[in-house]
C-alpha positions in Angstrom: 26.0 73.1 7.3 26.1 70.6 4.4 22.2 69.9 2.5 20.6 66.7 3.8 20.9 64.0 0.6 18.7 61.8 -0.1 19.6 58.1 -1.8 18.8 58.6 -5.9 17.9 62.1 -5.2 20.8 63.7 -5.6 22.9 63.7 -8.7 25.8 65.8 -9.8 25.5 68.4 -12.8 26.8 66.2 -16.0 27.7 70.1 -17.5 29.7 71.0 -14.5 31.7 67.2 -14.7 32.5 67.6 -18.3 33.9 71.2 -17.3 35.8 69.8 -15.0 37.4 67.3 -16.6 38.4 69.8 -19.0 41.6 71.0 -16.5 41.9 73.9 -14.5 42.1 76.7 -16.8 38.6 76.4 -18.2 36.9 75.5 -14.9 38.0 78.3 -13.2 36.9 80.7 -16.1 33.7 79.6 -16.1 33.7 79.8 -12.2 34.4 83.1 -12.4 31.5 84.3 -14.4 28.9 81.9 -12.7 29.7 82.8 -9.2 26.4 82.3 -8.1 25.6 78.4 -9.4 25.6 75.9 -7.4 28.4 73.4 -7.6 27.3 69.7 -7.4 30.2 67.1 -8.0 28.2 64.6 -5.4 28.8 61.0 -6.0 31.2 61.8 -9.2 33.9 59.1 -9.8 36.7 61.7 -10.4 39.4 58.7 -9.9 42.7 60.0 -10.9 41.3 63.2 -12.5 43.6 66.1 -12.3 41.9 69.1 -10.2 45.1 70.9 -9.6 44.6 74.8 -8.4 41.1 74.5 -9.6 38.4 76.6 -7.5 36.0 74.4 -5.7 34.9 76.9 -3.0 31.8 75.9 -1.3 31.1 72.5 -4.0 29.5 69.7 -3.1 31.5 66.4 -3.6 29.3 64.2 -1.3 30.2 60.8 -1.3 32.5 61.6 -4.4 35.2 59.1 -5.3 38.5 61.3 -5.9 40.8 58.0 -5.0 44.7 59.2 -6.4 43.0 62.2 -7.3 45.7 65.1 -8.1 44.1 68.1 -5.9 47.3 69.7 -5.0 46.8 73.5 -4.6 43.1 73.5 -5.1 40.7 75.7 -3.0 38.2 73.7 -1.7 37.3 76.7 1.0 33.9 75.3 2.6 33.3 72.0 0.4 31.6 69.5 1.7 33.9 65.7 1.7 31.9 64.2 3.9 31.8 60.3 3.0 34.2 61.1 -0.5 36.9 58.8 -0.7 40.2 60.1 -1.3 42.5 57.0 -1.4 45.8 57.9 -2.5 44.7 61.5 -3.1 47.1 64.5 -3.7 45.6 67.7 -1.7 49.0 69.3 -1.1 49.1 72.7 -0.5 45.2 72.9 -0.9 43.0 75.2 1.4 40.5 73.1 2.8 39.2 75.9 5.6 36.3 75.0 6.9 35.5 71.7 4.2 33.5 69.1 5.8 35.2 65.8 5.5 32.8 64.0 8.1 33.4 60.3 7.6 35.5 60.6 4.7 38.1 57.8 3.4 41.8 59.6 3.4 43.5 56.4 3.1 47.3 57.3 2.3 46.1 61.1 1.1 48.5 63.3 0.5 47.7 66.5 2.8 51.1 67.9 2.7 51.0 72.1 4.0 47.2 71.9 3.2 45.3 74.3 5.4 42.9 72.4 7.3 41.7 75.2 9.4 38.2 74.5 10.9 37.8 71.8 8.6 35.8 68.8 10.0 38.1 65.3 9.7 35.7 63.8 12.6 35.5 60.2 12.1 37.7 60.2 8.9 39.8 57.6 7.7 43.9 58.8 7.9 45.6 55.4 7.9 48.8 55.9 6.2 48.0 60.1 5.2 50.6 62.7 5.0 49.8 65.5 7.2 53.3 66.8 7.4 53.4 70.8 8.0 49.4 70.8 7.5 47.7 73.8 9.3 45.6 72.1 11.7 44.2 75.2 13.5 40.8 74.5 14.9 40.3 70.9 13.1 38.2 68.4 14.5 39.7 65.2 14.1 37.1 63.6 16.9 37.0 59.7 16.1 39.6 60.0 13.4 41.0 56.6 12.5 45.0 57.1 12.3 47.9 54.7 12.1 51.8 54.9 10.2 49.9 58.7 9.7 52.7 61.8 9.5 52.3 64.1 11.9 55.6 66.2 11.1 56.2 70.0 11.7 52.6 70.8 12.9 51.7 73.0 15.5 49.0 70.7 17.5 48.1 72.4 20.2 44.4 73.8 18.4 43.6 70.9 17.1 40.3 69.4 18.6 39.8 65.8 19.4 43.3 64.4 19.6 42.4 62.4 22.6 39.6 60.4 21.0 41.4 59.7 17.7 41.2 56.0 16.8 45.4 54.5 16.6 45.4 51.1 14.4 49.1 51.7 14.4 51.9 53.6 15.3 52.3 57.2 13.4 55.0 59.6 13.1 55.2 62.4 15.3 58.2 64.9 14.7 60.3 66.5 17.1 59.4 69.9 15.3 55.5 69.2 16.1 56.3 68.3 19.6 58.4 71.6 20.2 55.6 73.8 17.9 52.9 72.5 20.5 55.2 73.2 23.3 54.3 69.4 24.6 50.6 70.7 25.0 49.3 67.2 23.7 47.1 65.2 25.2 48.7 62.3 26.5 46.6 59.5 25.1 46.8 61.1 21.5 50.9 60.4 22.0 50.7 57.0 23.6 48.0 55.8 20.9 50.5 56.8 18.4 53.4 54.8 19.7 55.4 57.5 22.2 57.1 55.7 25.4 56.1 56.5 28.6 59.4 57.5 29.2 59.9 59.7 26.2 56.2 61.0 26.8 57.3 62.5 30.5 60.4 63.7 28.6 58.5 66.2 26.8 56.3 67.2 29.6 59.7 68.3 31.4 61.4 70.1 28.5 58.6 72.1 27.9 57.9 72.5 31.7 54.5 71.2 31.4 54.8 68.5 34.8 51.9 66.4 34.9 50.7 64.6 38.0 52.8 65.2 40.6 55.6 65.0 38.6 58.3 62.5 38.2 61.6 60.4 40.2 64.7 58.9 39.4 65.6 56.0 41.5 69.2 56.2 43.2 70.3 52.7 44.5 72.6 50.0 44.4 72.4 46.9 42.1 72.6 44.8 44.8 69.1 46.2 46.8 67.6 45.4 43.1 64.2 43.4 45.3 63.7 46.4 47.1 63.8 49.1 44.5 61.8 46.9 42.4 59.1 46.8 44.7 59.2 50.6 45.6 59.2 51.7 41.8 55.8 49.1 41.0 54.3 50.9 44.2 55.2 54.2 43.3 53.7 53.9 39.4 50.5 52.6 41.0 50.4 55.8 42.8 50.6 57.8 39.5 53.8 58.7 40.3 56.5 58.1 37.0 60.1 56.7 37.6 62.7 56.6 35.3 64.3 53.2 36.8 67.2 51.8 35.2 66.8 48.1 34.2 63.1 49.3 33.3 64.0 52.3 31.1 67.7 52.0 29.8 67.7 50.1 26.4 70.4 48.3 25.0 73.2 50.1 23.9 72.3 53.4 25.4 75.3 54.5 27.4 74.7 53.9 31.0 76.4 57.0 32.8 75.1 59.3 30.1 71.8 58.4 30.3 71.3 58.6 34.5 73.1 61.8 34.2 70.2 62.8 31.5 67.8 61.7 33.6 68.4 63.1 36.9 68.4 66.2 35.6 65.2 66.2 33.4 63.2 64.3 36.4 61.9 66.5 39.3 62.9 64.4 42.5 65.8 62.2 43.4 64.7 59.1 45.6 68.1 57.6 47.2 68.1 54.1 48.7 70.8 54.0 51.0 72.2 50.7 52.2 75.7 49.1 53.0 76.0 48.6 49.4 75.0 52.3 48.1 77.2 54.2 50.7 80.0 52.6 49.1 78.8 53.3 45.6 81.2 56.4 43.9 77.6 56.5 41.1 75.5 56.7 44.0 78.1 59.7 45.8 77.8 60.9 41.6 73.9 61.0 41.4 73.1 62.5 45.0 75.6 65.2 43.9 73.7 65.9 40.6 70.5 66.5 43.1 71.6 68.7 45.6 73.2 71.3 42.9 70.0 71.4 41.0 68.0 72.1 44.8 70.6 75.0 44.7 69.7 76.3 41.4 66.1 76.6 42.7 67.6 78.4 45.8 67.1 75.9 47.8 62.9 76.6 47.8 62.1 72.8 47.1 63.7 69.3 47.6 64.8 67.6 44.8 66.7 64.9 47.0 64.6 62.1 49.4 67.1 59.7 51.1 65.5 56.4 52.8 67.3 53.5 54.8 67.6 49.8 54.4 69.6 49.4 57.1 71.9 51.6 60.1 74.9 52.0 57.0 74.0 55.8 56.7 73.5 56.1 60.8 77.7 55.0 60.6 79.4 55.8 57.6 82.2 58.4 58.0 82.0 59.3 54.3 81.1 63.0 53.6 78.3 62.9 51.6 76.3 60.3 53.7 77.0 62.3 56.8 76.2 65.4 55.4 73.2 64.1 54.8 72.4 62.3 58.3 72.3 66.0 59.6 70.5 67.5 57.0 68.0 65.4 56.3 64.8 63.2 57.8 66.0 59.7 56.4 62.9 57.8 55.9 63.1 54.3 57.6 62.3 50.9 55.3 64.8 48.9 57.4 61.2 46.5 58.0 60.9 46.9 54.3 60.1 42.5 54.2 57.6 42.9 56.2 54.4 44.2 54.8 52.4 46.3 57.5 55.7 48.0 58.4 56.9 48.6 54.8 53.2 50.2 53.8 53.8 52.6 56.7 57.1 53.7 55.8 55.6 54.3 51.9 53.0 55.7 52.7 55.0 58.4 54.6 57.2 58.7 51.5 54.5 59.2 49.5 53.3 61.9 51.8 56.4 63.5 51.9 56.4 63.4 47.8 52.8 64.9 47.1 53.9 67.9 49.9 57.0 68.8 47.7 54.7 69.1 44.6 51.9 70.9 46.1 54.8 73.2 47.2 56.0 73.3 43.6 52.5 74.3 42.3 52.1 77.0 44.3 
């Protein structure tokens, strides 16, 4: 716990500053034969000073300025930061276990593989820092301020407050961080930082972390567009996520590589059939994608959920469709304009949906 100070109180040691600005080699010499003296550096302007891989174990730099400060492989093991500004600062490499930078001004700071563990960052300033391969175990980050801040190669799944952290901005989350958490990051932390929805449930699945009750890719033809606009807008009300084409493609993406992606990353298939789908060879394409990833679960859960516009599934001699008229409850929307009737028939769906992922939890 850091000492209470008091407004023109508290002054640093003028001896210990002059030391300091000395360099490294005579400050940590005199360190080590004066272990037990208290280090004061509070409210020092150390601006630009070079405190490279000098030993500041357990020294108090309240309300220091260190702005472009070079602190790149210092130990500052149980300091107390809390209010220092660090603008611009270089603490690469440094091990900051257990420092206290409550409220502290890390605008653009260079925290590159610095050990943060247990250090306190709550309510600290990180617009624009580099905390790229920074050990993070155990830090509090509650009511951090972040925005364009580098979160590369870090292992996030310790770190305390993510959820409440402040996003002025987009940052910079690497694939490397996502995979070292295992996609155990709290979901506001990645929106507030700029992820998609989309890409957001696509690291949920890869890590086989499914969150709500999980996710569907609509199957359908252009031409019933009305409809499965209206079914997807229902479904995301109901917490359910859809990876929807005209929604979730963006230009340039490659069409039949990216449904294929899909369908097989998202958990259920929901397949509008009409007299425009049955005759649809992407349609036959995508329902065949569903029904071989049912079999690799041995058939335990459905993946596929066909529903009707219309009596085209009821007559169709193609194989697929009629394989599917005896296998399957078809779910009947054919009222689908009409709003009591089309509630009924979602609401059934939905039913239907929630089952399957209770099933899937057990």
């Amino acid at each position: 716990m850091r000492a209470i100070h008091v407004r023109g109180e508290h002054m640093a040691i003028p001896e210990q500053v002059e030391l300091l600005r000395q360099g490294a080699d005579v400050w940590n010499q005199w360190r080590a034969q004066h272990r037990d003296v208290v280090i004061d550096l509070s409210e020092t302007d150390l601006s630009e000073t070079d405190l490279s891989e000098t030993d500041l174990r357990g020294a108090d730099l309240y309300r220091a300025k260190l702005h472009m400060a070079n602190l790149g492989k210092a130990d500052l093991t149980g300091a107390d930061l809390s209010e220092a500004e660090l603008i611009g600062a270089d603490l690469s490499a440094s091990n900051l276990s257990e420092a206290d930078f409550n409220h502290a001004i890390l605008y653009g700071a260079m925290l590159y593989r610095a050990i943060l563990y247990r250090t306190d960052l709550s309510v600290t300033i990180l617009m624009r820092a580099n905390l790229s391969e920074a050990d993070l175990s155990e830090t509090d980050l509650t009511g951090a301020v972040a925005g364009d801040t580098h979160f590369a190669n870090i292992d996030l799944r310790g770190t305390k407050g993510l959820e409440t952290i402040r996003h002025e901005g987009p940052s910079h989350i690497s694939t490397s961080t996502l995979e070292k958490s295992e996609g155990d990051i709290p979901e506001a932390f990645l929106r507030g930082a700029g992820l998609s929805d989309t890409f957001i449930q696509y690291v949920h699945a890869l890590v086989s972390h499914p969150i709500q009750y999980y996710t569907c890719f609509l199957s359908y033809s252009s031409k019933d567009q009305d409809f499965a606009e209206r079914l997807h807008t229902n479904l995301q009300n109901q917490g359910i996520r859809c990876w929807y084409a005209p929604h979730e493609l963006k230009p340039g993406d490659y069409y039949r590589h990216k449904i294929d992606e899909s369908i097989r990353v998202y958990d259920k298939l929901i397949l509008i059939l009409s007299s425009h789908s049955v005759e649809s060879e992407w349609v036959e394409k995508e329902v065949d994608i569903a029904l071989k990833k049912e079999e690799s679960m041995d058939m335990t859960r459905h993946v596929l959920f066909p529903i009707r516009l219309d009596n085209a599934a009821l007559q169709s001699r193609r194989a697929w469709v009629r394989s599917l008229r005896f296998h399957r409850h078809i779910g009947d929307f054919m009222g689908w304009k009409d709003h009591d009737t089309y509630q009924a028939a979602f609401e059934r769906l939905l039913s239907d949906l929630k089952a399957e992922s209770v099933k899937k939890s057990e």
